[in-house]
N, C-alpha and C positions, 0 to 999 in steps of 0.2 A: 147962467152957466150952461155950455153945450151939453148933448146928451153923449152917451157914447153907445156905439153900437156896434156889435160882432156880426161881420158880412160872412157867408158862406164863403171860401176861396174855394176851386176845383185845380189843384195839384197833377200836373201830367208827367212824366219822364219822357221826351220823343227817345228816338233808336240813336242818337247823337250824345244823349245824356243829359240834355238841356232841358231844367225843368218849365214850364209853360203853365203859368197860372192866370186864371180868369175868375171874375165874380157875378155869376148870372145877374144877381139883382140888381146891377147897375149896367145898361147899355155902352158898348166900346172902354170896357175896364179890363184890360189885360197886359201880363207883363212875362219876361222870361226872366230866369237866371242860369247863370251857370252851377252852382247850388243850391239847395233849398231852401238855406236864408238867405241868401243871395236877392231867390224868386219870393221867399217873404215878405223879406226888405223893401221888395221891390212893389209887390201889390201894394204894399199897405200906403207905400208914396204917389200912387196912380191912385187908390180910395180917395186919398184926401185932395188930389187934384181934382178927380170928377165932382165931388161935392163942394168945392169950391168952382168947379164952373156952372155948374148946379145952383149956387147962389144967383148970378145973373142972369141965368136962361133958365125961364118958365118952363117952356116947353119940353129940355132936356129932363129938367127935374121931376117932370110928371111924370116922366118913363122911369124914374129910379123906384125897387118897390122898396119899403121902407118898412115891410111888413114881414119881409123875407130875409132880415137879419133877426139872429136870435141867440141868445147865449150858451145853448150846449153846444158839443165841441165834435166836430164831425171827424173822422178819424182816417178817411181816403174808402178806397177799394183797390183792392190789388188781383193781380192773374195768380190764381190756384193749377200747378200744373196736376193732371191728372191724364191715367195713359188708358187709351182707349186700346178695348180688344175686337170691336169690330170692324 
């Protein structure tokens, strides 16, 4: 039976609106959306690609770290505006 594993995503907004998500722990895993399930949807269909090309190539695989998914649940960071007086 497969294992399952919870990859870290990193969640961005650029200035267009378009959310842009990537997974450090997997080299060249990244996706956009036009929403943020959209950009969910969309990683979690490029996880399951890289790990399937991951099956046939050794060398790709060895760069996924497999140590760097983990089940708590990371929640973003966001800009705190704050007005400066100097």
């Amino acid at each position: 039976m497969p294992k399952v594993k919870n990859f870290k995503v990193i969640i961005e907004q650029d200035e267009d609106g378009i959310f842009i998500t990537e997974v450090p722990a997997i080299p060249g895993c990244y996706t956009q959306g036009r929403t943020y399930e959209e950009a969910v949807k969309g990683i979690k269909e490029v996880i399951e690609l890289c790990l399937e090309e991951a099956k046939d190539d050794p060398v790709y695989r060895a760069k996924i770290d497999l140590d760097e998914s983990s089940p708590e649940k990371f929640l973003g960071v966001t800009s705190v505006p704050v007005r400066v007086s100097f």
